[in-house]
Legacy VTK file of the C-alpha trace (Angstrom):
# vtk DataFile Version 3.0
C-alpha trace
ASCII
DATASET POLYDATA
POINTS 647 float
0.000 0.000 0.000
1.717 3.016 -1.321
1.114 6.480 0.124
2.438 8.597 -3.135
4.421 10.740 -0.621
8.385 11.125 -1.491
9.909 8.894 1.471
12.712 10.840 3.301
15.269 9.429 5.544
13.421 9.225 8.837
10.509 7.818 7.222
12.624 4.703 6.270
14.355 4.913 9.228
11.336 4.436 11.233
10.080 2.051 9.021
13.046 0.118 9.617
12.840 0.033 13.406
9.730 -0.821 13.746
10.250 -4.061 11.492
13.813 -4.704 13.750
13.305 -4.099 16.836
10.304 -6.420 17.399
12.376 -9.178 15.435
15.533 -8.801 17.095
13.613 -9.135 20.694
11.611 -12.171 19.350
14.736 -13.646 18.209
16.227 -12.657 21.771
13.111 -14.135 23.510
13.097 -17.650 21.150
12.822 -20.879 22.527
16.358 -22.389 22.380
15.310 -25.814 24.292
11.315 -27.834 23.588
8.518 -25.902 24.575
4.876 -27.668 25.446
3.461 -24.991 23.337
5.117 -25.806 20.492
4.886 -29.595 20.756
2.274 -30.167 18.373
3.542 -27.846 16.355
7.173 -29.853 15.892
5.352 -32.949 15.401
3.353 -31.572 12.610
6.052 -29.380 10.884
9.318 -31.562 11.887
7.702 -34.919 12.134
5.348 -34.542 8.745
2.903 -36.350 10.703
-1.189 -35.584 9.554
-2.532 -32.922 12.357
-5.613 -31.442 11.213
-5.964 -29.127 8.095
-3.673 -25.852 8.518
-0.207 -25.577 8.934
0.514 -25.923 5.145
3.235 -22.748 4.960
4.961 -23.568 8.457
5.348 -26.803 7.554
7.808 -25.845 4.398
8.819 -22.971 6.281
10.092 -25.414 8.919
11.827 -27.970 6.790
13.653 -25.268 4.829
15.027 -23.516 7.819
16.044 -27.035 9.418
18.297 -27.032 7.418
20.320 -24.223 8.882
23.228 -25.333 11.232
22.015 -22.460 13.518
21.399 -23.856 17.092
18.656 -26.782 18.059
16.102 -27.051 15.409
13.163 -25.545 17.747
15.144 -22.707 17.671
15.514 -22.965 13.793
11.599 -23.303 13.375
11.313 -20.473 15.750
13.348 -18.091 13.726
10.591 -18.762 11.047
7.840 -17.039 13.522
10.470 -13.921 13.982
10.783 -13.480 10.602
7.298 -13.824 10.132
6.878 -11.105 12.503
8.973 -8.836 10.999
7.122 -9.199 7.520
4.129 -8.470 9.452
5.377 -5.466 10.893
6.517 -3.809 7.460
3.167 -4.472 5.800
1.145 -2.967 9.333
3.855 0.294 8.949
2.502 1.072 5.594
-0.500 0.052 6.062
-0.741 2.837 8.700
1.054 5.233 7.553
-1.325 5.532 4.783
-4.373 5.511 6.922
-2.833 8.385 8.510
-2.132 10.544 5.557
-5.352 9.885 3.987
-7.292 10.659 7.047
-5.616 14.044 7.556
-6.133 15.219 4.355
-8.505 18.814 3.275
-11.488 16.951 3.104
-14.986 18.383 4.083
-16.482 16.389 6.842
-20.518 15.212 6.428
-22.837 18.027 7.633
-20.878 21.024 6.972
-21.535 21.660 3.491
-24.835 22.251 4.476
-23.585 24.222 7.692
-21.727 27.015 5.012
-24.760 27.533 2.807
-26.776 28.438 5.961
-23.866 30.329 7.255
-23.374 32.144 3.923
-19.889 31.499 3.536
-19.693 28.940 0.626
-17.136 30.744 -0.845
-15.004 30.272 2.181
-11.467 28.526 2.087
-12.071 24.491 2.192
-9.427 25.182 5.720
-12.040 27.669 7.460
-14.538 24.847 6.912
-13.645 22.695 9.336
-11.163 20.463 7.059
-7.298 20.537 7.686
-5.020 23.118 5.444
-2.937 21.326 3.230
0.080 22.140 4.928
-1.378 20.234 8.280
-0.636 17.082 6.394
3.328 15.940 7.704
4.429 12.604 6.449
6.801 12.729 9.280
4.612 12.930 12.085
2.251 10.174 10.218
5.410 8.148 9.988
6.633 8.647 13.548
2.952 7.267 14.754
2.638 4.593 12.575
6.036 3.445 13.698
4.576 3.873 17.363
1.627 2.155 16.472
3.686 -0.729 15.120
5.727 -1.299 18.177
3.005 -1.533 19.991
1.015 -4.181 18.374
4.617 -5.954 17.487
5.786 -5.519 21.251
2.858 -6.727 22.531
2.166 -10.394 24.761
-0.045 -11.799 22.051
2.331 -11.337 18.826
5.443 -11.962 21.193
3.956 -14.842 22.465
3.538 -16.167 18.859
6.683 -15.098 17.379
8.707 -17.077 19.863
7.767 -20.796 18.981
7.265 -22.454 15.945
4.214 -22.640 14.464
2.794 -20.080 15.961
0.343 -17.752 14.264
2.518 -14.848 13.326
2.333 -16.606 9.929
-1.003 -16.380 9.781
-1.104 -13.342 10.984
1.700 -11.903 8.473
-0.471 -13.610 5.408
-3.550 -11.360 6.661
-1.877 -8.487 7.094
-0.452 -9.293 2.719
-3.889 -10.382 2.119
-5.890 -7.240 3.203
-2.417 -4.739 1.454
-2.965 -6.206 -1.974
-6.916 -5.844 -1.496
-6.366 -2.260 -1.360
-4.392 -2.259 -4.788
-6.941 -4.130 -6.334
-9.868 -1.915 -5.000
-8.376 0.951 -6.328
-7.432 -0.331 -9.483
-10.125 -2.743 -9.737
-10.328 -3.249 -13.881
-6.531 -2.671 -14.672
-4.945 -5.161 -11.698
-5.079 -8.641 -13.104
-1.942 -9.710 -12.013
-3.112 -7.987 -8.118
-6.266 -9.948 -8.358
-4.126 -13.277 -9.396
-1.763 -12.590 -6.348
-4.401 -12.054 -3.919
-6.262 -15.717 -4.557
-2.769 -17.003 -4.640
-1.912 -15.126 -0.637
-5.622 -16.045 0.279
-4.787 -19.471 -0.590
-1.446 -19.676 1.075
-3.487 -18.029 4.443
-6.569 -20.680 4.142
-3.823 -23.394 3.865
-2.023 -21.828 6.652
-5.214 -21.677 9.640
-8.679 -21.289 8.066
-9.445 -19.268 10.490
-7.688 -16.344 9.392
-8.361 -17.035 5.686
-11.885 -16.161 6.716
-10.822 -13.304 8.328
-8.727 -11.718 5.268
-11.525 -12.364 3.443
-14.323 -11.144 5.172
-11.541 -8.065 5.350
-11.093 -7.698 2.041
-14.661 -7.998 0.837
-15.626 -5.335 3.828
-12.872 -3.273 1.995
-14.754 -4.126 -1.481
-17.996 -2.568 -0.219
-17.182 0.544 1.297
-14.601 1.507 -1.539
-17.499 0.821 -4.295
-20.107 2.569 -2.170
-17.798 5.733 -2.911
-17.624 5.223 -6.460
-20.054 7.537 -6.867
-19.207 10.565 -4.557
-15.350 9.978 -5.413
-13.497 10.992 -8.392
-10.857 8.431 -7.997
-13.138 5.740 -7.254
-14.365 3.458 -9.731
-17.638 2.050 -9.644
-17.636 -0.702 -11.291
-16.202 -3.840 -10.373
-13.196 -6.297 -12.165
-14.635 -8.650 -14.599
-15.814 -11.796 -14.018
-12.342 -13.438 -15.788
-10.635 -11.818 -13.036
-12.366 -13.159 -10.444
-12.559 -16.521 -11.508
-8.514 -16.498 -12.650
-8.324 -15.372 -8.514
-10.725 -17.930 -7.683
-8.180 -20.486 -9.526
-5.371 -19.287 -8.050
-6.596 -19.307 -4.458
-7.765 -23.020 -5.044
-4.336 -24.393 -6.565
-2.325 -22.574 -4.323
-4.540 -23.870 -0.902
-4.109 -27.433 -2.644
-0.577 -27.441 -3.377
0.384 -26.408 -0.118
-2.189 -29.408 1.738
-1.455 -32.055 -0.710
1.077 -33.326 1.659
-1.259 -34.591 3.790
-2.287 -37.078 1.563
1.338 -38.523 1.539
2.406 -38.238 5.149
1.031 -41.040 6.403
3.222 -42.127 4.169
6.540 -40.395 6.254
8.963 -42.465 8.320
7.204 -41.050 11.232
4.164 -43.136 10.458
3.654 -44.630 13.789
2.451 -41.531 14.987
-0.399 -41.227 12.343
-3.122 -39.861 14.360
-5.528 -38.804 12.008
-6.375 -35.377 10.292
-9.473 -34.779 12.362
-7.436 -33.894 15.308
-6.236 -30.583 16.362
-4.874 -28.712 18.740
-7.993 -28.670 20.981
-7.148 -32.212 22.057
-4.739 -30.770 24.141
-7.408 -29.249 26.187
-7.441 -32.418 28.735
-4.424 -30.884 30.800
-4.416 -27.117 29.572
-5.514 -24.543 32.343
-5.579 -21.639 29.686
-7.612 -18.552 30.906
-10.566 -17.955 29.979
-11.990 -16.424 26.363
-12.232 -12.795 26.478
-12.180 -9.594 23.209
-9.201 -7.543 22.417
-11.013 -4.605 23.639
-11.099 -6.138 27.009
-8.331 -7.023 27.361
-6.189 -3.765 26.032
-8.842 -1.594 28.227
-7.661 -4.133 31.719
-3.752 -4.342 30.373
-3.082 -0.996 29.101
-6.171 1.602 29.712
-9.449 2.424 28.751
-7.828 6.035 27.933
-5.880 4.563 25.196
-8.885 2.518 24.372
-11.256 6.124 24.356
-8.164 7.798 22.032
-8.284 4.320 19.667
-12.668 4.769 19.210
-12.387 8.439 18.282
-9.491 7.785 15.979
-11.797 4.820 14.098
-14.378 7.030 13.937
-13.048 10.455 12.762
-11.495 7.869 10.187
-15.018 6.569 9.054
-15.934 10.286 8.723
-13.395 10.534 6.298
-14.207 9.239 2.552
-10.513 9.002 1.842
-10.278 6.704 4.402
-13.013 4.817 5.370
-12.331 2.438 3.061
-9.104 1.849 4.394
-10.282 1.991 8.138
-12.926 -0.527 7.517
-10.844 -4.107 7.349
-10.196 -3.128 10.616
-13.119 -2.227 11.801
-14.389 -5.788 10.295
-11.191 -7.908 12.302
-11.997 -6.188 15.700
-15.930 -7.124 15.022
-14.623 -10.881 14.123
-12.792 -10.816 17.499
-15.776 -9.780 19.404
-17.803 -12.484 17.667
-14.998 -15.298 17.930
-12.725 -14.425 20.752
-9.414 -16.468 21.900
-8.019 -17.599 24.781
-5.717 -14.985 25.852
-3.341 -17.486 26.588
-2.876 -20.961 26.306
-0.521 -22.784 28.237
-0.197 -26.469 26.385
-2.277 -25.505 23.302
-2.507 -22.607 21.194
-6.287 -21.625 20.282
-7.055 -22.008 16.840
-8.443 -18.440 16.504
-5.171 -16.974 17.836
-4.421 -14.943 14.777
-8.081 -13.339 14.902
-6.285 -12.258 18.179
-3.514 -10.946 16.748
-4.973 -8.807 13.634
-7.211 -7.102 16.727
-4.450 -5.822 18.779
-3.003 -4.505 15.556
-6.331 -3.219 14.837
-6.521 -1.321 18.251
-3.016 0.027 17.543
-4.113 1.939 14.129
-6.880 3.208 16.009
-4.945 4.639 18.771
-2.613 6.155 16.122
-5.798 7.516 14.428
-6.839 9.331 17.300
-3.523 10.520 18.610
-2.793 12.032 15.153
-6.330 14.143 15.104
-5.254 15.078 18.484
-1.994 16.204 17.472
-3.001 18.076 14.269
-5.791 19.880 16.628
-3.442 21.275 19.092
-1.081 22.474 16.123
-4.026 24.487 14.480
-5.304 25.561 17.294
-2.989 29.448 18.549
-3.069 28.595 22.315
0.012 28.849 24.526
1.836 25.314 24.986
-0.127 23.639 22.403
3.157 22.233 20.660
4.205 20.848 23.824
0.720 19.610 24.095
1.065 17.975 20.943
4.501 16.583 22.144
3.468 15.213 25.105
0.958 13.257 23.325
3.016 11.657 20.932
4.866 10.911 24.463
2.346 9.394 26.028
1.775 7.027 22.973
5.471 6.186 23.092
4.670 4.990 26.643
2.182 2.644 25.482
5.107 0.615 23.666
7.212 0.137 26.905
4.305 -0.802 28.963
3.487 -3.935 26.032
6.736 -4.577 26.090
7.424 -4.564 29.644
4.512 -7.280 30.475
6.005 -9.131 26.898
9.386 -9.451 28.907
7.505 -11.272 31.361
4.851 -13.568 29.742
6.844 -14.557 26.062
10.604 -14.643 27.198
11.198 -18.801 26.865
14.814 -18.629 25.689
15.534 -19.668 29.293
12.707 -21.805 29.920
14.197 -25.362 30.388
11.982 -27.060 32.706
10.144 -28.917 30.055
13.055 -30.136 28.834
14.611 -31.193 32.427
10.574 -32.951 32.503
11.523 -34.482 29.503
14.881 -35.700 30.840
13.523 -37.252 33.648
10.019 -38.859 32.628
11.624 -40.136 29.066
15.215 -40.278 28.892
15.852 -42.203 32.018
13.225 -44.919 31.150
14.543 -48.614 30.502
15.363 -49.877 27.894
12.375 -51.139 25.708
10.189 -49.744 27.983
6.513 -49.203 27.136
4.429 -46.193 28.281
0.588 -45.654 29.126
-0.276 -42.299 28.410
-3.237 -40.675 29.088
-3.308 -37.463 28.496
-2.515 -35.961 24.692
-0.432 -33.374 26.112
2.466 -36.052 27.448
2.119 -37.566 24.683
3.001 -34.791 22.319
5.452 -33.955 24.568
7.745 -37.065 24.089
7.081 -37.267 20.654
8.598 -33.854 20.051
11.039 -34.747 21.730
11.955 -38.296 19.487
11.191 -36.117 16.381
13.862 -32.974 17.633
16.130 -34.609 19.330
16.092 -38.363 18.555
15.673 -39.878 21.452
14.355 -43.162 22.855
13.067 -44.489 19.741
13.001 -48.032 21.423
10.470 -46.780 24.132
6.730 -47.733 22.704
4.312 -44.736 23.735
0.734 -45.813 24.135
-1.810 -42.998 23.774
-5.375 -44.157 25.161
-7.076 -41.402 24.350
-5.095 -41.444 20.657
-5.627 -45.332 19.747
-8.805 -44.388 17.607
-7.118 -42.133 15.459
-5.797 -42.789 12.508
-3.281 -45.590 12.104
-2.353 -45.266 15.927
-4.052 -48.748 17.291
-2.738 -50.447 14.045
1.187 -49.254 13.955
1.145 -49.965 17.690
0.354 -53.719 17.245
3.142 -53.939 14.411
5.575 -52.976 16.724
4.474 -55.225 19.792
2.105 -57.999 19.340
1.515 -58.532 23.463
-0.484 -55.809 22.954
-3.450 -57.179 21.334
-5.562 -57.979 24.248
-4.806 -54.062 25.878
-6.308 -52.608 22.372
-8.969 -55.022 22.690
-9.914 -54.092 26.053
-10.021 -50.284 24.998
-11.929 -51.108 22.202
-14.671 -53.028 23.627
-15.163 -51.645 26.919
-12.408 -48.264 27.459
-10.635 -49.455 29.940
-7.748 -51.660 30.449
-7.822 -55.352 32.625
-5.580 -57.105 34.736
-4.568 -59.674 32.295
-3.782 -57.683 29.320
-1.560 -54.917 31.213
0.208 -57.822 33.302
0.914 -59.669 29.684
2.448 -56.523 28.481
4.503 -55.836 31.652
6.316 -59.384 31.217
7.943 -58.643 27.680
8.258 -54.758 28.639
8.758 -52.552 31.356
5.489 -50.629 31.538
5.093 -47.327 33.385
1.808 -46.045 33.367
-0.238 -42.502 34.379
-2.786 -42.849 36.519
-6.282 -43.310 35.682
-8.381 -42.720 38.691
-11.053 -44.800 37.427
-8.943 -47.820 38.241
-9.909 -50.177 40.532
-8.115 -51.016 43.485
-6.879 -54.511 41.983
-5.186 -52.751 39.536
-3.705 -50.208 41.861
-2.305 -52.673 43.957
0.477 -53.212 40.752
1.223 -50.214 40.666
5.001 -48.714 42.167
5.864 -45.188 42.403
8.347 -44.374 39.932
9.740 -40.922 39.599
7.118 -38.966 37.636
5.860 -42.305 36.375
3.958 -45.389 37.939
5.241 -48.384 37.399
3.104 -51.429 36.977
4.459 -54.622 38.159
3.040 -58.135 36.218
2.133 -59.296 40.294
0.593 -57.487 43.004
2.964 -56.036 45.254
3.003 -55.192 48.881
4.264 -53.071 51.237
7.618 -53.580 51.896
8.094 -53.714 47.497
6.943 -50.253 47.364
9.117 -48.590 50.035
12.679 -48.181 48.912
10.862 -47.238 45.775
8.536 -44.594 46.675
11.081 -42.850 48.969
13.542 -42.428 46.015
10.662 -41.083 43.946
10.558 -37.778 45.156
14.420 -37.236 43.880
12.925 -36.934 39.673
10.358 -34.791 40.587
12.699 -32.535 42.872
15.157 -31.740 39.798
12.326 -30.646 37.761
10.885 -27.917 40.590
14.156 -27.040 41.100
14.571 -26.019 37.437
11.378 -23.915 37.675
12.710 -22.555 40.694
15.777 -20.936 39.199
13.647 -19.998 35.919
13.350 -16.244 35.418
10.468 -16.169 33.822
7.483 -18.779 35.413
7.066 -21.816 33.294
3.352 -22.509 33.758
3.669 -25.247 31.516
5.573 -27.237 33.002
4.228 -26.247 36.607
0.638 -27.887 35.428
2.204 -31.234 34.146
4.061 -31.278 37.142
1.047 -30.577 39.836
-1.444 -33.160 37.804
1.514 -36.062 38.334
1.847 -34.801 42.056
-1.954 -35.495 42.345
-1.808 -38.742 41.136
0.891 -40.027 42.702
-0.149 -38.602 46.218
-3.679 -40.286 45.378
-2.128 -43.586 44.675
0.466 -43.548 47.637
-2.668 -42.197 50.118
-4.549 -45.099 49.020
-1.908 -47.782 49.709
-1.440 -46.677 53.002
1.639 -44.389 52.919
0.399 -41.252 54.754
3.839 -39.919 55.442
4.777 -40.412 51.717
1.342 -38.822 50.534
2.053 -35.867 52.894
5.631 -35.413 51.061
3.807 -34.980 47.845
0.876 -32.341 49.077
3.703 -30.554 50.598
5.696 -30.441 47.011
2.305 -29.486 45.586
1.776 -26.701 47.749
5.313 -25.513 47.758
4.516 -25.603 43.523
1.035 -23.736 43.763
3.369 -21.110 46.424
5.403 -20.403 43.805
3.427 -20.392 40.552
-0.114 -19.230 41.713
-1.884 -19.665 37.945
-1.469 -23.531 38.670
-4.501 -23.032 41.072
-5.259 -20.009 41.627
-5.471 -20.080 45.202
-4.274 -21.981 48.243
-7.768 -23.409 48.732
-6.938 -25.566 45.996
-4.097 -27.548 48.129
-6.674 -27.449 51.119
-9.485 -29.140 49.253
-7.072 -31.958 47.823
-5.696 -32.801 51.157
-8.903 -32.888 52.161
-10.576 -35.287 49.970
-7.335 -37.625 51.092
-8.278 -37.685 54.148
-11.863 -38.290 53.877
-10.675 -41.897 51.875
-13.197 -41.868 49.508
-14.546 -45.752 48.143
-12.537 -47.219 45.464
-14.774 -49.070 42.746
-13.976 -52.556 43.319
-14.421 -55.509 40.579
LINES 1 648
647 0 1 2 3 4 5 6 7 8 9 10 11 12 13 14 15 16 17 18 19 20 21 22 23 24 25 26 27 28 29 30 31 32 33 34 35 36 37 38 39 40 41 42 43 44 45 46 47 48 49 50 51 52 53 54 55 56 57 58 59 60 61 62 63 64 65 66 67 68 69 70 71 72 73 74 75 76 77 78 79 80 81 82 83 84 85 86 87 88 89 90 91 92 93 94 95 96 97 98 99 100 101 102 103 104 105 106 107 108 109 110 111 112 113 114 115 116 117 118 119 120 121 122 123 124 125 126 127 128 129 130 131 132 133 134 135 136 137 138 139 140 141 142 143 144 145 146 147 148 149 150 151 152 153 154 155 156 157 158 159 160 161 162 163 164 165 166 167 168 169 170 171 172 173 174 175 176 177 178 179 180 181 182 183 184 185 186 187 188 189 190 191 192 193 194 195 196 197 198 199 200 201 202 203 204 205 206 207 208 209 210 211 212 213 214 215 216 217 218 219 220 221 222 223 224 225 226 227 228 229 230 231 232 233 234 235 236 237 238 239 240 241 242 243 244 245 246 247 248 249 250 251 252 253 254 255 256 257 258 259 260 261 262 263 264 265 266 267 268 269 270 271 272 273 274 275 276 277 278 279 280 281 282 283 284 285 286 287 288 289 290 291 292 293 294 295 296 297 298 299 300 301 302 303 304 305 306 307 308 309 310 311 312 313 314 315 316 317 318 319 320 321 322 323 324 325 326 327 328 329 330 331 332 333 334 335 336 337 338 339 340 341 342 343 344 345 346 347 348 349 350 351 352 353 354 355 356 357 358 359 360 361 362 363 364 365 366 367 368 369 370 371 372 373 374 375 376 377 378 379 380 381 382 383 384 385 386 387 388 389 390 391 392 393 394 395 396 397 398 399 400 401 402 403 404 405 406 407 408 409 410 411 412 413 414 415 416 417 418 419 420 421 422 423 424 425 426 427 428 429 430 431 432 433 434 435 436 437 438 439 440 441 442 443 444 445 446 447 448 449 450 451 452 453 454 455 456 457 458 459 460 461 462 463 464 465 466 467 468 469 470 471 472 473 474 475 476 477 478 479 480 481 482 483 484 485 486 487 488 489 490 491 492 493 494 495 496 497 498 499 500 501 502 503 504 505 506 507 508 509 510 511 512 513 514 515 516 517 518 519 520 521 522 523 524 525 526 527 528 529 530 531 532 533 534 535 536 537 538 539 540 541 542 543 544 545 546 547 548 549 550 551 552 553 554 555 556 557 558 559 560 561 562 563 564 565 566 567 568 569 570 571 572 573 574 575 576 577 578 579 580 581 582 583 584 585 586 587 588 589 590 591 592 593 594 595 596 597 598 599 600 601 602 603 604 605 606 607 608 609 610 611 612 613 614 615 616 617 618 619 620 621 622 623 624 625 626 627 628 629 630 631 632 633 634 635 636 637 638 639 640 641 642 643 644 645 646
């Protein structure tokens, strides 16, 4: 999106900031070690394993810069976020700069034509009028608040949050942000851009292929744009009013389909992949992760800018929309965003998730950059009013509001620091370490939640480890190829897949059959009876099941040297900077168990030990619960013994 002003040095200068600062911090703040965010992620992009429908550009993105010997390869897949990012950011300066020019140009404002004829003064300069002089108009200014404006969105928890891991939706949100630039080309040059309207299926494609969710999004964007700019046609001299022909639209049409089909095709063939024992279907997504995620809870951009950074900015960001729709220069280029903050209202994220990443994250993302050209909006009428207006200390007026928006940049990044900084965030790795690496050889795992699961297969597909260990995902074997792969590899599993497939739970037989050829650690189900308990050992973070019942004395040594696993990993989120919530969940929910088993076999002092971890964990990372009342109400429902389901 051009402007048609001559670009001096600051303008580029700013331009260029405001693209490298918020890579060079993402690339700063990049995970350098496996992330649970990103887990699903790896295993889609790294592992070419079939994860639902999206993820068709990261994917490539991934493999190409794998490829770079440039640290561990999350970090490699990471840098493809930052530089997603900073894409992002150079489209959004332009994009806003423009905005800003347009809207301050002479331009009589609805009502006042009317106002002069009654007035008698038709005659009068278009400046008296109400409109700004020409001479109001600075490129610089619009150019310093776009930058502003840029580093705010760009600096902000949401897009640092995604620009740290890969896979995140900075690529989404980056393909948006193209999508809705080369919709204004083609609106303004709607019969003489066939090439723009070829490009623009081709990036809608690429975005749809990408996460359908902010396809729709660029396209209900663009087609908002569409409207309003054809609704001018007729009070606008440089509007045209009619539309492209219909060759164009169906050559854009083709484009968008080929391009959206080229990039999922490989779907069809991974399966296929030397990863294929994790074939898990395409109908999953990331919302099967939502078993162990405590993400917060769904709430608008608008909330939460107005609770994070002010309802004043939020006031400045509303007048600056709307003095923009009062503008016919540009209220067609004001209303995409209008249209993205009205999808967020109507579809709003999870501000943010801590083993998942909601699907609707970019909608997210294209908001808070939405709220950011707003605020610039209204801090440039501001600014332009106090300069025409001959009233002492209105230039330092004017100043100190450009100020105050600068302010608005450290504050984002500020809380940014805090919430998207994992380049030292090891625990999930030290996790890793501990509940996978140190298994026995040949071991076999039952896993029961789809987080843990993703988890260590990340970790085989990144870093290559334990490929002997067989990892069996109950709430996975229906997918896909899962059930089918697993009894390739091990054939003493038939009668556990046959017990999950007739009646969803496993029996004493078939997990004792597969504990003979294997060592089998399990997590626990607490819909287990007490038969089945009364195999089970505590193991570090795992439980182990033994083929025989065991007693007392068996499980002493053993559950007094289980603590020592689970003591490494809080004392790597101890000495973590930034709070690994992550982590801290996975860890409390394996705390639980275990302390549930241990109560139950009669080892009160053991059980103790493990409330007292848990409470020392919820002490020091209060998002795990919330509240202390959470530790209370567990150690209460020990006590009280409840009846175990007996057989």
């Amino acid at each position: 999106m051009s402007s048609g002003e001559k670009r001096c040095w600051l303008d580029r200068s700013l331009a260029f900031v405001s693209a490298a600062l918020p890579f060079g911090l993402s690339v700063a703040r990049a995970a350098s070690s496996g992330q649970w965010r990103e887990d699903l992620t790896a295993v889609r992009d790294l592992g070419l394993v079939a994860v639902g429908v999206g993820g068709g550009l990261s994917t490539a993105l991934s493999q190409a810069l794998s490829l770079l010997p440039l640290g561990p390869r999350t970090f490699r897949t990471a840098l493809g976020s930052a530089l997603a990012l900073a894409l992002a950011s150079c489209l959004l300066h332009e994009m806003v700069r423009r905005l800003l020019l347009e809207a301050a140009r002479p331009a009589p404002l609805p009502g006042l034509a009317l106002l002069r004829r009654l007035r008698g003064d038709a005659a009068a300069p278009q400046g008296a009028a109400g409109a700004a002089p020409q001479g109001a108009v600075s490129p610089r200014l619009a150019s310093a608040l776009a930058a502003i404006a840029v580093l705010t969105a760009a600096l902000s928890p949401t897009w640092q949050r995604e620009a740290t891991v890969g896979g995140g939706a900075m690529l989404a949100t980056c393909c948006a942000l193209a999508t809705i630039a080369l919709a204004a080309t083609c609106a303004e040059q709607a019969r003489h851009a066939g090439r723009a309207w070829i490009g623009l299926g081709a990036l809608l494609g690429v975005t749809f292929a990408e996460s359908p969710p902010a396809g729709l999004a660029a396209l209900a964007a663009s087609y908002v744009m569409f409207l309003v700019r054809r609704g001018l046609g007729g009070r606008s001299a440089d509007a045209p009013v009619a539309g492209p022909p219909r060759r164009m639209l169906a050559a854009a049409a083709g484009a968008g389909a080929l391009t959206a089909a080229l990039l999922l095709a490989p779907l069809a063939l991974r399966p296929l992949a030397p990863r294929a024992w994790a074939d898990i279907g395409r109908a999953l997504t990331a919302g099967s992760l939502a078993a162990l995620d405590v993400a917060s809870a769904r709430t608008t951009a608008l909330a939460a800018w107005s609770r994070e950074i002010g309802v004043v900015s939020l006031l400045i960001a509303a007048a600056g929309l709307t003095l923009a729709l009062l503008r016919p220069r540009a209220r067609w280029l004001v209303a995409p965003f209008l249209a993205l903050l009205a999808l967020d209202t109507l579809l709003p994220a999870r501000a943010a998730g801590v083993l998942s990443a909601d699907p609707l994250t970019p909608l997210r993302s294209l908001a808070v950059a939405a709220i950011a050209v707003g605020s610039a909006l209204g801090a440039h009428a501001a600014v332009r009013a106090l300069l025409d207006t001959r009233v002492p200390f209105s230039r330092s007026g004017a100043a100190l509001l450009v100020v105050f928006q600068l302010t608005l940049v450290a504050l984002t990044s500020e809380e940014a620091g805090f919430a998207a900084d994992r380049s030292e965030q090891t625990a999930a790795e030290v996790w890793t370490d501990e509940a996978y690496g140190s298994l026995d050889p040949r071991s076999a795992i039952l896993v029961r939640s789809p987080a843990i699961a993703w988890r260590v297969w990340a970790a085989r597909i990144t870093r290559g480890e334990r490929p002997d260990v067989l990892v069996i995902p109950i709430p996975l074997l229906d997918r896909g190829h899962v059930a089918a792969s697993l009894l390739e590899e091990e054939r003493k599993l038939l009668p556990l897949l046959r017990d999950f497939a007739l009646s969803g739970e496993p029996s004493e037989f078939a997990l004792s059959t597969l504990a003979d050829v294997r060592p089998l650690y399990v997590e626990l189900d607490p819909s287990w009876s007490r038969r089945l308990l009364g195999h089970l050992n505590v193991a570090g973070i795992w439980l182990e099941y033994a083929p025989q019942p065991l007693g007392a004395s068996d499980r002493k040594l053993a559950t007094a040297q289980s603590i020592v696993p689970i003591r490494r990993v809080l004392e790597s989120l101890s000495v973590a900077a930034v709070p690994d919530t992550s982590t801290a969940a996975v860890l409390a929910s394996t705390m639980r168990g275990q302390s549930n088993v241990v109560s139950l076999l009669g080892e009160r002092v053991v059980a103790q030990s493990y409330l007292d971890r848990l409470r020392e964990l919820a002490a020091r990372d209060p998002f795990v619960y919330g509240s202390r009342r959470a530790v209370t109400g567990i150690r209460q429902a020990f006590i009280a013994r409840r009846p175990v389901r007996r057989r």
